[in-house]
gemmi code that builds the backbone of each chain (N, CA, C; Angstrom):
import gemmi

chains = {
    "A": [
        ("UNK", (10.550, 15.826, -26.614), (10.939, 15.466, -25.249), (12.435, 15.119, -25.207)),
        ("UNK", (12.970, 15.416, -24.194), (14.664, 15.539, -24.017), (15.113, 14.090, -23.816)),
        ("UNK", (16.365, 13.629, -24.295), (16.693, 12.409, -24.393), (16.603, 11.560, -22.366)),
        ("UNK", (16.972, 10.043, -22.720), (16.601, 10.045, -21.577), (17.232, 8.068, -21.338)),
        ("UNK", (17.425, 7.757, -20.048), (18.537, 6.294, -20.251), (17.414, 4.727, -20.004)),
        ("UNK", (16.208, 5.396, -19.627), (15.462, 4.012, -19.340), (14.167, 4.864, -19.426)),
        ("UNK", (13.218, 3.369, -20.121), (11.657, 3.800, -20.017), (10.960, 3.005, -19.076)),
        ("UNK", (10.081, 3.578, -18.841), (9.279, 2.500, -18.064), (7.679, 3.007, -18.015)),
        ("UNK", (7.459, 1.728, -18.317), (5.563, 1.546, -19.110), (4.904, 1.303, -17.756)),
        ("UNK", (4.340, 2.307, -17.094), (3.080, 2.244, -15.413), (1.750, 2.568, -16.147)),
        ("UNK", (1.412, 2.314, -17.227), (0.123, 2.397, -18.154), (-0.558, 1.399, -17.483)),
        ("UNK", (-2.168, 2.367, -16.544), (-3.275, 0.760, -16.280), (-2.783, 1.001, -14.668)),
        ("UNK", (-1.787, 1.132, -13.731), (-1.305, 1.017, -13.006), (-1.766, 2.046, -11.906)),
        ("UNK", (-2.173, 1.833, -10.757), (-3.229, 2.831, -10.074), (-2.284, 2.591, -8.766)),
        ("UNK", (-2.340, 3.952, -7.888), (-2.034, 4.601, -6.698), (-1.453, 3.296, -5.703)),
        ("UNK", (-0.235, 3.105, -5.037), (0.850, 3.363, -5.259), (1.731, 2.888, -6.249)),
        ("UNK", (1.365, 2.277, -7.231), (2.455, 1.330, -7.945), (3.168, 2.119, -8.596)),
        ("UNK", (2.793, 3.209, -9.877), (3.507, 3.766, -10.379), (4.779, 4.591, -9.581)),
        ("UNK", (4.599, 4.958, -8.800), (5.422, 5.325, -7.922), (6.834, 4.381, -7.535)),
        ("UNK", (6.071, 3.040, -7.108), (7.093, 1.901, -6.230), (7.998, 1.694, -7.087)),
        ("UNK", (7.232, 1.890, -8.781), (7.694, 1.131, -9.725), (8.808, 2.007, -9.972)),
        ("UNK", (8.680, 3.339, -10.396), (9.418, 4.194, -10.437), (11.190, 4.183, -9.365)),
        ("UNK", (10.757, 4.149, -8.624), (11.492, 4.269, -7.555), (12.419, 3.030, -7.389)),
        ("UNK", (12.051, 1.928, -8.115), (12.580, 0.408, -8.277), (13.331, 0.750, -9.669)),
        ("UNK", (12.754, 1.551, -11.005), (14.110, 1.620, -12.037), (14.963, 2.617, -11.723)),
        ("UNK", (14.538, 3.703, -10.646), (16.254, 4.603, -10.292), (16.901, 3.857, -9.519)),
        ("UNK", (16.707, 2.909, -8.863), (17.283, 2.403, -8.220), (18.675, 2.049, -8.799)),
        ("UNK", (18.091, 1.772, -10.207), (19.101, 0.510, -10.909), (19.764, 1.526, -11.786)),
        ("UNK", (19.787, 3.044, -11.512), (20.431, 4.017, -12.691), (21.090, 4.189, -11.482)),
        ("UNK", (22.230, 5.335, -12.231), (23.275, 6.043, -12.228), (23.079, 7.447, -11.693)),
        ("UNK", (23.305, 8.150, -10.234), (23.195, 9.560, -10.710), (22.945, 10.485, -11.626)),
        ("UNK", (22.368, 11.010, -12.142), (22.364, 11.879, -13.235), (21.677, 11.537, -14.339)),
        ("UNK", (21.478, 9.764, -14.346), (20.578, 9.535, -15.520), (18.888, 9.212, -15.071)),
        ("UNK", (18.285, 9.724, -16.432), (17.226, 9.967, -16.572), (16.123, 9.076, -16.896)),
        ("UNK", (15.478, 8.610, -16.168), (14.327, 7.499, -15.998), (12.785, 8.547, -17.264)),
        ("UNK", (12.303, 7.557, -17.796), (11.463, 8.602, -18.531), (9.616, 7.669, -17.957)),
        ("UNK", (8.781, 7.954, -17.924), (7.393, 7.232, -16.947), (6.419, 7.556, -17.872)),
        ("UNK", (5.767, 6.608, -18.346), (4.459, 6.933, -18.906), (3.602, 6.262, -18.166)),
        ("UNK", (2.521, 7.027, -17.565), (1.077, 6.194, -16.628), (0.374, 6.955, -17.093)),
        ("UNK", (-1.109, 6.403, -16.653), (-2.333, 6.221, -17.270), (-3.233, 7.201, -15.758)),
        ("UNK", (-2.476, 7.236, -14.970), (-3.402, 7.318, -13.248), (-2.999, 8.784, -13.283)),
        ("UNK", (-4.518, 9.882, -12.853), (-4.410, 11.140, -12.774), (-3.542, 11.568, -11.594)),
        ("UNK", (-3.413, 10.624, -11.058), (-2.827, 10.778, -10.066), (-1.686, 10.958, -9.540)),
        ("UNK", (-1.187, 10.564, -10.618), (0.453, 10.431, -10.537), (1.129, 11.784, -10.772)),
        ("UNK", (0.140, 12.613, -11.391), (0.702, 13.871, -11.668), (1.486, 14.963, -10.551)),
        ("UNK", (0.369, 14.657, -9.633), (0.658, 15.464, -8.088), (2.110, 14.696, -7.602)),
        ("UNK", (1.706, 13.591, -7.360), (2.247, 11.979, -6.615), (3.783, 12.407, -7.521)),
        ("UNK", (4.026, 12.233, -8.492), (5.582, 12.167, -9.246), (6.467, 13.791, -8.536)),
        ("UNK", (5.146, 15.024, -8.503), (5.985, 15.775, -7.763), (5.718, 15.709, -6.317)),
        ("UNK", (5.282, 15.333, -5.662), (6.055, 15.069, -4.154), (6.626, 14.304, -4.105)),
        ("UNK", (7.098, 13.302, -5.233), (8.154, 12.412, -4.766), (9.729, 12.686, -4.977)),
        ("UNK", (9.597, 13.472, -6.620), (10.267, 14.821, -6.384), (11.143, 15.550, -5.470)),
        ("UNK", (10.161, 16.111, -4.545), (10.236, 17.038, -3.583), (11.403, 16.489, -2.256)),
        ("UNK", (10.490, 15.042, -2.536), (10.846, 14.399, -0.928), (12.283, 13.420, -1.354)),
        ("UNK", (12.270, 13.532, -2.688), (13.626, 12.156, -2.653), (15.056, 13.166, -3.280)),
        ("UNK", (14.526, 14.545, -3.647), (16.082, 14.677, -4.247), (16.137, 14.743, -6.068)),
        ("UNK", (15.425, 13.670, -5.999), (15.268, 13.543, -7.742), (14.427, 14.576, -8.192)),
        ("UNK", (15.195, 15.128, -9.917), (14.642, 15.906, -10.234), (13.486, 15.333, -11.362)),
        ("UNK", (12.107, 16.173, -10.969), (11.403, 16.154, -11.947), (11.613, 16.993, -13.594)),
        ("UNK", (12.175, 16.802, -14.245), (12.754, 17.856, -15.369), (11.399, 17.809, -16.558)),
        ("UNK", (10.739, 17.349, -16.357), (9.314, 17.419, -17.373), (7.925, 16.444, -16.702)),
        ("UNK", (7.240, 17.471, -17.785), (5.921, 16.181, -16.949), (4.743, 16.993, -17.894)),
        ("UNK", (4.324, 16.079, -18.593), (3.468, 16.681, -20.045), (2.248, 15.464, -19.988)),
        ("UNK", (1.112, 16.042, -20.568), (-0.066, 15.147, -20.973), (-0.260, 15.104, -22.503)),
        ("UNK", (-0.276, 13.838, -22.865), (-0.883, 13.545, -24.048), (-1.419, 12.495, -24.524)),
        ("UNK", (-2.823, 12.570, -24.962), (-3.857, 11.385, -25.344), (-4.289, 10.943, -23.952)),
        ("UNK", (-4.687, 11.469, -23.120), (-5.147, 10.728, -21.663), (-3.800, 10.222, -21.465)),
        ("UNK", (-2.666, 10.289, -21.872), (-1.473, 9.743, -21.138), (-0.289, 10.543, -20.078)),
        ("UNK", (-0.067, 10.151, -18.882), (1.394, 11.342, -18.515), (2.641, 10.660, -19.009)),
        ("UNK", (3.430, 11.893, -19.172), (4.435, 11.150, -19.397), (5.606, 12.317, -18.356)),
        ("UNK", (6.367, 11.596, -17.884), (7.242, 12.491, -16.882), (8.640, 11.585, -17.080)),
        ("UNK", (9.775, 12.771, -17.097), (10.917, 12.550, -17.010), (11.615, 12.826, -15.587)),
        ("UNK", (12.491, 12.047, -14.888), (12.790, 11.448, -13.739), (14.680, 11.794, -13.662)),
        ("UNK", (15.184, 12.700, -13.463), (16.558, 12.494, -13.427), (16.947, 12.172, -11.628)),
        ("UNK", (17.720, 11.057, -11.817), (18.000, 10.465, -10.357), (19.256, 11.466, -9.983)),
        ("UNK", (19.091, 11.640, -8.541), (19.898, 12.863, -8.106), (21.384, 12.267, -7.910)),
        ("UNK", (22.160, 13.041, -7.878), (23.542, 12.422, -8.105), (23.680, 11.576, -6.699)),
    ],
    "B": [
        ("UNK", (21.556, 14.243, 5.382), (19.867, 14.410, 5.713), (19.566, 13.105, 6.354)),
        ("UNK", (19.126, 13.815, 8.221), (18.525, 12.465, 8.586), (17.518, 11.609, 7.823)),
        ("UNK", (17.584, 10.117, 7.980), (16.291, 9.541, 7.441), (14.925, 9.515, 8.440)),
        ("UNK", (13.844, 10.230, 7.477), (12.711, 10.367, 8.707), (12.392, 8.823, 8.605)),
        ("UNK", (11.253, 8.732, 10.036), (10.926, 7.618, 10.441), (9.773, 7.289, 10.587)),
        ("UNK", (8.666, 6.115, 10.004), (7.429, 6.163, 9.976), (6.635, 5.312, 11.002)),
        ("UNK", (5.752, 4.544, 11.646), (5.432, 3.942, 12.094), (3.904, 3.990, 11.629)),
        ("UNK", (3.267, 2.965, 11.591), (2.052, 2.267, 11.704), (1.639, 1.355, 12.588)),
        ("UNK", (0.247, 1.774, 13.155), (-0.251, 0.401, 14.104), (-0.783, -0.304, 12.952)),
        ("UNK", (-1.222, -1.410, 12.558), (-2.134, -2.065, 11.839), (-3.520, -2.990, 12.544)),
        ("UNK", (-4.275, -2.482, 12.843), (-5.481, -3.294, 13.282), (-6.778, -3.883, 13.022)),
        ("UNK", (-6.708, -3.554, 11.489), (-7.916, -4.152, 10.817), (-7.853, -5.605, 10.076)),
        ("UNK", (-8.384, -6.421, 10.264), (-8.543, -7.793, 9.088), (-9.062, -7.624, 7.923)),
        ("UNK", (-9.993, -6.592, 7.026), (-11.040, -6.985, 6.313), (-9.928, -6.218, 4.640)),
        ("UNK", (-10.145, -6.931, 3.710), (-9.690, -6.301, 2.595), (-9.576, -5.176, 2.162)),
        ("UNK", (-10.763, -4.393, 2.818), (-10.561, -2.828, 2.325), (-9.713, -2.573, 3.109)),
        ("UNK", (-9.663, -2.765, 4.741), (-8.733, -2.244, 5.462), (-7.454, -2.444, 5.782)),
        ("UNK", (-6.849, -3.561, 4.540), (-5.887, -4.178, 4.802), (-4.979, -2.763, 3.854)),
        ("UNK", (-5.930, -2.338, 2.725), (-5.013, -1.489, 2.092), (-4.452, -0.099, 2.657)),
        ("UNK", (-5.290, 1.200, 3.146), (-4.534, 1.985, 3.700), (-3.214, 2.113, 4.671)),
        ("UNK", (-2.791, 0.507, 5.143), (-1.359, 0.555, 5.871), (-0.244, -0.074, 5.070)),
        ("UNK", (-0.919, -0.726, 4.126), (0.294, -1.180, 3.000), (0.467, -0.524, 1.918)),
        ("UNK", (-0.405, 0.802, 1.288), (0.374, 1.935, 0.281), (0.647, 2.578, 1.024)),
        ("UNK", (0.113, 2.970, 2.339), (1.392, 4.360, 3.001), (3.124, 3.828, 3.290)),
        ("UNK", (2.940, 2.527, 3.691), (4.403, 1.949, 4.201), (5.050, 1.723, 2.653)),
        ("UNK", (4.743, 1.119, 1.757), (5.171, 0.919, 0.839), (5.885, 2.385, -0.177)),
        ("UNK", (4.679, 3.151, -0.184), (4.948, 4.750, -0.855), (6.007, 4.807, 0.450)),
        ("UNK", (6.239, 5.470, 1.649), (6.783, 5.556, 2.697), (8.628, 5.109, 2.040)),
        ("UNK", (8.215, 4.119, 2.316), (9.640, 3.105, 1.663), (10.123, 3.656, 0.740)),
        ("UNK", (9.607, 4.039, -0.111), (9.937, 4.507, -1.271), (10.361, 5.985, -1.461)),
        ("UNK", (9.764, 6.702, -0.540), (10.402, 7.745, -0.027), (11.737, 8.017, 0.913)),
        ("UNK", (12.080, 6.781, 0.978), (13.298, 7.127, 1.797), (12.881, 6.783, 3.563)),
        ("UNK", (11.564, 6.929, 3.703), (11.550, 6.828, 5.312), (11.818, 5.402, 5.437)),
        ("UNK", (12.122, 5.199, 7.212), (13.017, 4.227, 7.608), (11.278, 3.493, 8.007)),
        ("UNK", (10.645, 2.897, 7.982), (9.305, 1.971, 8.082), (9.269, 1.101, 8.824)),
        ("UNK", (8.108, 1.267, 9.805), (7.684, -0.396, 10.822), (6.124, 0.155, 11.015)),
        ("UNK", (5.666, -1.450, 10.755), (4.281, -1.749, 10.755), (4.411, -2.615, 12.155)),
        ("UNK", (3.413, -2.377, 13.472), (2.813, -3.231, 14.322), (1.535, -3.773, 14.029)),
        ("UNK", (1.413, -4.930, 13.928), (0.244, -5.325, 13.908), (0.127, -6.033, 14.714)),
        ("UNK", (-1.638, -5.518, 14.865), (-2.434, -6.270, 16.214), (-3.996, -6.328, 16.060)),
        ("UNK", (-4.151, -7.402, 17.290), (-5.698, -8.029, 16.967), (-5.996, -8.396, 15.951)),
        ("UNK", (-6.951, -7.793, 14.837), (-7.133, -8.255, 13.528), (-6.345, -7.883, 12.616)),
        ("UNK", (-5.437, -7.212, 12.884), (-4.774, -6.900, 11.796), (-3.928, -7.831, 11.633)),
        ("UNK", (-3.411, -8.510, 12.923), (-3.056, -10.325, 12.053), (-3.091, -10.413, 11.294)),
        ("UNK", (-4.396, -10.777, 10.723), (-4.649, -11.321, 9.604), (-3.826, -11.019, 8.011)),
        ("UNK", (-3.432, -10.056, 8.647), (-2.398, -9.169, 7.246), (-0.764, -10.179, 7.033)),
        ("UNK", (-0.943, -10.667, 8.102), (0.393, -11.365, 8.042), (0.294, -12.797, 7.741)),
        ("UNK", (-0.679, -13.030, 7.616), (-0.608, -14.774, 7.384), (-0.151, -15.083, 5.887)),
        ("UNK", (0.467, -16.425, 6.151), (0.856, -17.115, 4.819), (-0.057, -17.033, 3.352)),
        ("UNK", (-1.020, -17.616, 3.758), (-2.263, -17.914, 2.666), (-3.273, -16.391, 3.283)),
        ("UNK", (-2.985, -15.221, 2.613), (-4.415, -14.431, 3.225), (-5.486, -14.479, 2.105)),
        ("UNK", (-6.562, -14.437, 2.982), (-7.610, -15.083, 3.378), (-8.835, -13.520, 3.109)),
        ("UNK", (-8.506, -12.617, 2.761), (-9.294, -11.341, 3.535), (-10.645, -11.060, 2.535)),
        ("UNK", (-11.779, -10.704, 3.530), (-13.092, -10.444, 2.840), (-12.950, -9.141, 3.392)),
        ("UNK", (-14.479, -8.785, 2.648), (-15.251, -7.529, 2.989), (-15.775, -7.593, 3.225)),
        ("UNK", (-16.542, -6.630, 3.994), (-17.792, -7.129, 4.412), (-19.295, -5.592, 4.054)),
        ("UNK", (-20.199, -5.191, 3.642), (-20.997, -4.830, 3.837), (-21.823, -4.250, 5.211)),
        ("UNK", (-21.981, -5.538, 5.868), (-22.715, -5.661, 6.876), (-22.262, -4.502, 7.959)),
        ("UNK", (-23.080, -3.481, 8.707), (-22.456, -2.448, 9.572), (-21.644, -1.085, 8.644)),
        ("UNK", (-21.726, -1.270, 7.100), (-20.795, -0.688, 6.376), (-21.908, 0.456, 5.362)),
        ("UNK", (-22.565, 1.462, 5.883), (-23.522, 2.514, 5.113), (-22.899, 3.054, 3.892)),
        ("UNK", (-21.266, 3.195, 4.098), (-20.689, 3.690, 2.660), (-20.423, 2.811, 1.740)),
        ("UNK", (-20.312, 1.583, 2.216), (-20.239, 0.872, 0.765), (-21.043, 0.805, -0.338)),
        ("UNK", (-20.786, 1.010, -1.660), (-21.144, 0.747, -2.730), (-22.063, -0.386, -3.004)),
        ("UNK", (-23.097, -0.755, -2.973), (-23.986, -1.778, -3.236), (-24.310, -1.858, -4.863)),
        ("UNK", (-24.545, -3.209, -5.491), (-25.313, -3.447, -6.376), (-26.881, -3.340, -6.399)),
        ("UNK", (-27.229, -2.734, -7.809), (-28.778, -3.426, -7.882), (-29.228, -1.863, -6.578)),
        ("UNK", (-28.755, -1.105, -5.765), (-29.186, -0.129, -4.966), (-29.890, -0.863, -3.769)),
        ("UNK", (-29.209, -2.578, -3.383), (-29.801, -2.899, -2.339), (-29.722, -2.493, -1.314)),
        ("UNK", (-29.069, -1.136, -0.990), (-28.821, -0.550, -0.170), (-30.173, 0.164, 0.400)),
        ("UNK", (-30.610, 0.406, -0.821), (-31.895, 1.328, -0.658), (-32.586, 0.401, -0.767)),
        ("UNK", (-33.369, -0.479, -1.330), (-34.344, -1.265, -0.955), (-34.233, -1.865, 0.192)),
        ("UNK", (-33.048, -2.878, 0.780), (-33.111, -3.419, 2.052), (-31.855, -3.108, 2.693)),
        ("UNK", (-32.297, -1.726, 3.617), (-31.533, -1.390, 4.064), (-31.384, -2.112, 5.468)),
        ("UNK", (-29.703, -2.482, 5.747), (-29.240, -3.424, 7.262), (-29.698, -4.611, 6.675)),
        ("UNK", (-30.865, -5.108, 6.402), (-31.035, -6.495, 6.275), (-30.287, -7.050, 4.783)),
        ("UNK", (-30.735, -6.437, 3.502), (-30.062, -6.625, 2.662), (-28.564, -6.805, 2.853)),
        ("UNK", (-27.849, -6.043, 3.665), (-26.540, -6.423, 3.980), (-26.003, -7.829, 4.601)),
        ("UNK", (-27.357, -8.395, 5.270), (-26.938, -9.375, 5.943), (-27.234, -10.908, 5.618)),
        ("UNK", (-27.968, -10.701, 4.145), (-28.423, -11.661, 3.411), (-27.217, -12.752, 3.892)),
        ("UNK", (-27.051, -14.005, 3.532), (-26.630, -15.212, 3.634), (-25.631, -14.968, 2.208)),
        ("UNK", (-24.222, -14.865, 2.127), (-23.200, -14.796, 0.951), (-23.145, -13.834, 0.246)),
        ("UNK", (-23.507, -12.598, 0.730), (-23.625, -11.001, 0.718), (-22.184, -11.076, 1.198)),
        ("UNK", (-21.291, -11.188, 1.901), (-19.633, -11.346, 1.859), (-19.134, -12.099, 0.915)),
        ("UNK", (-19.170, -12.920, 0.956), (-18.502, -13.479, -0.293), (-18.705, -12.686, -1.767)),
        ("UNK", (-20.087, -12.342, -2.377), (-20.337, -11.740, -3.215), (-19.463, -10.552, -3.093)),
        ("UNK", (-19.477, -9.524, -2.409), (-18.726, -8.272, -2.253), (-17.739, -8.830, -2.422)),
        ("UNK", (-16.812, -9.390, -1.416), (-15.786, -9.806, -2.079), (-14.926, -9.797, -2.878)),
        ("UNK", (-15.893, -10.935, -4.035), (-15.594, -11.521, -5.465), (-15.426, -10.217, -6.639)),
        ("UNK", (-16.979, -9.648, -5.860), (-17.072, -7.886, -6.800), (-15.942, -6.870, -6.516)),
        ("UNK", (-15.441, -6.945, -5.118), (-14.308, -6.356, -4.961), (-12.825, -6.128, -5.465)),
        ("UNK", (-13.021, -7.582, -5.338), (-11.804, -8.213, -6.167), (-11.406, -7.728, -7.660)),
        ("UNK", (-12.632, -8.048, -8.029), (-12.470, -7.852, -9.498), (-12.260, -6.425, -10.193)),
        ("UNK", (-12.818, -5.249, -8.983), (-12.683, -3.970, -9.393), (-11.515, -3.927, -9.052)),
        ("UNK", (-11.034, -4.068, -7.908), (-9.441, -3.906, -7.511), (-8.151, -4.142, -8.499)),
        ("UNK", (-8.697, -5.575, -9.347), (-8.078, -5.957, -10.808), (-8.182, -5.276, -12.106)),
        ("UNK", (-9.166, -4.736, -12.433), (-9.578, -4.021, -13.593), (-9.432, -2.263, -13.342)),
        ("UNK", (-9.526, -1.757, -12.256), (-8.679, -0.857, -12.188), (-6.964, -0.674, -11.818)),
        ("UNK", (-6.867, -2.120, -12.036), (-4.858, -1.645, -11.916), (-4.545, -0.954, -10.392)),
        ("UNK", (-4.996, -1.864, -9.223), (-5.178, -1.642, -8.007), (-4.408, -2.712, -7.520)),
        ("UNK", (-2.976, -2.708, -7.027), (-2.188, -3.386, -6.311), (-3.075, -5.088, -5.833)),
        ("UNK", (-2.617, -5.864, -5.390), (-3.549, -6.899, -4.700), (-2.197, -6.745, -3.704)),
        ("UNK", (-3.157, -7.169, -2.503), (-2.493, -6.725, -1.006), (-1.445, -7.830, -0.886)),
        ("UNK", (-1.518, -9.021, -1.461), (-0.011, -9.817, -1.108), (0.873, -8.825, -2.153)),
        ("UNK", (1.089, -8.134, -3.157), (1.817, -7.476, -3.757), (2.461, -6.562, -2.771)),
        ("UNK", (1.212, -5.612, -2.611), (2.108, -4.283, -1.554), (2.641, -5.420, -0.575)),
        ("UNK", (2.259, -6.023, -0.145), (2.848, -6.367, 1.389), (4.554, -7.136, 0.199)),
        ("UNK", (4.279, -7.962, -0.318), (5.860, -8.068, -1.062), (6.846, -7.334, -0.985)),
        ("UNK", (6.030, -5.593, -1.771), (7.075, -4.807, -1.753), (7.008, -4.050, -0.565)),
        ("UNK", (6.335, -4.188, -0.046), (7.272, -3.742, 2.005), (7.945, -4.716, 2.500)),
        ("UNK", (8.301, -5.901, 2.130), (8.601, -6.644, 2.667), (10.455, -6.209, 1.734)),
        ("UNK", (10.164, -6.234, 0.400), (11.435, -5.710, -0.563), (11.907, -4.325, -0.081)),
        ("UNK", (11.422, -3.570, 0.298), (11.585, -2.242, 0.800), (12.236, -1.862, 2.111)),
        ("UNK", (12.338, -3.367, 2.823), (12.794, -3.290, 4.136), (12.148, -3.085, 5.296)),
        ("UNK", (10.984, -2.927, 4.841), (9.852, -2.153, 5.869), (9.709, -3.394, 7.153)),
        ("UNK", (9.664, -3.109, 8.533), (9.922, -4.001, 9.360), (8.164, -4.103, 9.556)),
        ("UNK", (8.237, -5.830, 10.107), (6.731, -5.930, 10.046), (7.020, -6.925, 11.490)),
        ("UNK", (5.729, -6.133, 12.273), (6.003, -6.678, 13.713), (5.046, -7.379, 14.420)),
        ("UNK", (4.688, -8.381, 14.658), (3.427, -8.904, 15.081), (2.806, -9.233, 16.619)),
        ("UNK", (2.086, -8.982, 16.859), (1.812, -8.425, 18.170), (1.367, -10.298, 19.049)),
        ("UNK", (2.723, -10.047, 19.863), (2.548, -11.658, 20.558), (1.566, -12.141, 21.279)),
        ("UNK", (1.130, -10.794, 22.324), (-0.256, -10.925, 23.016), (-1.148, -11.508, 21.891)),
        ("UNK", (-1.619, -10.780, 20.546), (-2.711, -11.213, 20.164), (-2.141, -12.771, 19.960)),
        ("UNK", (-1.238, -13.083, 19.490), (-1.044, -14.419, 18.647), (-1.474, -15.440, 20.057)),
        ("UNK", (-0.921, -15.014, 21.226), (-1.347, -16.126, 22.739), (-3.231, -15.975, 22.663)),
        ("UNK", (-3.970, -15.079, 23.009), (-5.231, -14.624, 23.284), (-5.834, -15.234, 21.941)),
        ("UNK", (-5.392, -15.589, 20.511), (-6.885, -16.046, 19.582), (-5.883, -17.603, 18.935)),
        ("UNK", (-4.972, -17.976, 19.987), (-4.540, -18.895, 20.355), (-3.837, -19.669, 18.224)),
        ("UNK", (-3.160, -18.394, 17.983), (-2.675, -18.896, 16.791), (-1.226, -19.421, 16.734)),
        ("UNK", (-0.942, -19.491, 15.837), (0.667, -20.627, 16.040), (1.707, -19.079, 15.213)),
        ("UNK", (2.799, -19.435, 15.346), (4.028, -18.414, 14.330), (4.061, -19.021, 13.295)),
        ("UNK", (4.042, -20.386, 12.941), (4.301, -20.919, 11.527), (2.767, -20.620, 11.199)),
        ("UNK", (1.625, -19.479, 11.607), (0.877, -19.441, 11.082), (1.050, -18.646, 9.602)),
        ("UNK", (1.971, -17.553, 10.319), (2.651, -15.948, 9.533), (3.756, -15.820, 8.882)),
        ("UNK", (4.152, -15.488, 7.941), (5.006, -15.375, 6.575), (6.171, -15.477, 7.881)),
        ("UNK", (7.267, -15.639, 7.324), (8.628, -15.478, 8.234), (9.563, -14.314, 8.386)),
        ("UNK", (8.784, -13.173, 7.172), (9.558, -11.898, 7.861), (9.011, -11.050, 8.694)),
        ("UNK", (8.376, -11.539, 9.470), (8.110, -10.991, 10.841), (8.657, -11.023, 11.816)),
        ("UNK", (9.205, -9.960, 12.968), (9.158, -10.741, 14.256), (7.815, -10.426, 14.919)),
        ("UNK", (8.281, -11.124, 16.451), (7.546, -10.766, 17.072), (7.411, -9.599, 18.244)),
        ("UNK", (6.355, -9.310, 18.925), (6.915, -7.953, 20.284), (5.703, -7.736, 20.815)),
        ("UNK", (5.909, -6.423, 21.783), (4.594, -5.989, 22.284), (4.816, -4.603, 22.151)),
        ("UNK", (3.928, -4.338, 23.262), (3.903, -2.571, 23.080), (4.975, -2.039, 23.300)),
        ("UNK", (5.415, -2.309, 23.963), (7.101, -1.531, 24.549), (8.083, -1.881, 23.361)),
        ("UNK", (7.803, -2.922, 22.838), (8.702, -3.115, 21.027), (7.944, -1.700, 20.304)),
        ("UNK", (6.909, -1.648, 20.493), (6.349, -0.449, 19.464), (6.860, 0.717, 19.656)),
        ("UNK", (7.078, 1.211, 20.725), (7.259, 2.593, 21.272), (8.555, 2.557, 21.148)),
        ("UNK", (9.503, 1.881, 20.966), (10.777, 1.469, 20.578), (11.134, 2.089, 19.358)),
        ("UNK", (10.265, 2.038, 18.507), (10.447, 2.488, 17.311), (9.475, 3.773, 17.511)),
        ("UNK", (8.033, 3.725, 17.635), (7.386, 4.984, 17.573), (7.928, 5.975, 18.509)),
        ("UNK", (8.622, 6.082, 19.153), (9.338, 7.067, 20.048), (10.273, 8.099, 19.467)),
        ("UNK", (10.814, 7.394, 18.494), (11.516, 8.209, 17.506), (11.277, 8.360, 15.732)),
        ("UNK", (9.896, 8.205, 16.033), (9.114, 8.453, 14.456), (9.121, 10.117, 14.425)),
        ("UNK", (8.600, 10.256, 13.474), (8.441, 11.039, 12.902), (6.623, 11.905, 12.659)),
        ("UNK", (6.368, 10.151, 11.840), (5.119, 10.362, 11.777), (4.449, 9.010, 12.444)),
        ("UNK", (3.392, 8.702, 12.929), (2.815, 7.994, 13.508), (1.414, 7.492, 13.458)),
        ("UNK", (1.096, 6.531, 12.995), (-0.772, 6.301, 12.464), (-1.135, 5.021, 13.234)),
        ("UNK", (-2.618, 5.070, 13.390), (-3.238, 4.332, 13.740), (-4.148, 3.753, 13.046)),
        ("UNK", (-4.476, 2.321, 12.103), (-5.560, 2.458, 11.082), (-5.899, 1.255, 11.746)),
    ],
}
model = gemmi.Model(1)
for chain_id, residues in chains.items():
    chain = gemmi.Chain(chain_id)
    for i, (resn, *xyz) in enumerate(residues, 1):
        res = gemmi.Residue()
        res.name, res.seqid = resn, gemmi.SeqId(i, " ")
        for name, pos in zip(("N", "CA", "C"), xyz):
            atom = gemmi.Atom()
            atom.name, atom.element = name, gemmi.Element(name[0])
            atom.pos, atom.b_iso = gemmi.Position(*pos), 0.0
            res.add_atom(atom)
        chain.add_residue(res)
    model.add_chain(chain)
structure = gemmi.Structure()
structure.add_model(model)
structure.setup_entities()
């Protein structure tokens, strides 16, 4: 998985939080840098790309492993 | 890129129904839309200091019952004596163990999000409640405050 400037643990965390939560550490980045998300909620899979879609930010990965997602988050400039 | 604009009525009191207007405004927020919640009649209740919110069973065919008292005593089983409270407590606890927001949280982060929260003055005169009943980032208004904002939404709900 491609390097990346902040993690953030939404493991356990169910429909909307991972999201809010998300959206609360780009806050605190830089254009261009890359938020990395591991959650536990099937849900988030869809949910990370329409948020995607709708905010600008790029989704640049988004992989499953062990029942876990893990998605990389680059905040749009 | 204009910012779209969301609006919500809010009119339910009961715990389950407190949630569908506080993850859409909250997700909402988080999307960039510009957010206002009206609340009215029971949906008060979403705004008070100390909330207070049950569930209830009773009148409720989709809820999930224990034990299948649904099917053995059906309507009456619902109306047993602390059949609310029980749901409730059971509610609660699933809401916790699945990693399910608790509704003073979302309402926090709409409140962090900017999301305007508007409380409907008629109801507060008519079930004769006080303003220092309700958190302090509220104001207050009526319908013509609503349409104020829903006039130039975008999207628009009623729950």
């Amino acid at each position: 998985m491609a390097d990346f400037d902040q993690e953030l643990d939404a493991r356990g965390l169910n429909c909307p939080l991972p999201i809010l939560r998300a959206k609360k550490a780009l806050n605190g980045l830089e254009g261009g840098q890359v938020l990395k998300i591991i959650a536990t909620d099937p849900g988030s899979v869809k949910d990370f790309e329409a948020f995607a879609n709708q905010t600008g930010n790029e989704l640049m990965e988004s992989t499953e492993a062990n029942g876990e997602f893990h998605f990389l988050m680059k905040k749009s400039a | 890129m204009n910012q779209k604009k969301l609006t919500i009525i809010a009119t339910k009191g009961t715990l389950d129904w407190a949630y569908p207007p506080f993850i859409l405004a909250s997700t909402a927020a988080a999307l960039g839309y510009e957010t206002t919640m009206f609340f009215t009649f029971y949906g008060l209740q979403l705004l008070r200091k100390k909330l207070n919110l049950k569930v209830s069973p009773l009148g409720n065919p989709g809820m999930p019952m224990p034990l299948g008292m649904d099917k053995w005593f059906p309507v009456l089983g619902t109306a047993l004596p602390g059949m609310e409270t029980m749901m409730t407590s059971m509610m609660k606890n699933k809401i916790k163990s699945k990693g399910v927001a608790s509704i003073e949280d979302l309402r926090s982060l709409c409140i962090e999000a900017d999301v305007k929260l508007i409380g409907c003055q008629m109801t507060i005169d008519l079930f004769d409640m006080k303003r220092s009943d309700f958190i302090d980032e509220i104001e207050l208004g009526g319908a013509a405050t609503y349409f104020e904002h829903a006039g130039e939404s975008d999207v628009s709900l009623f729950i």
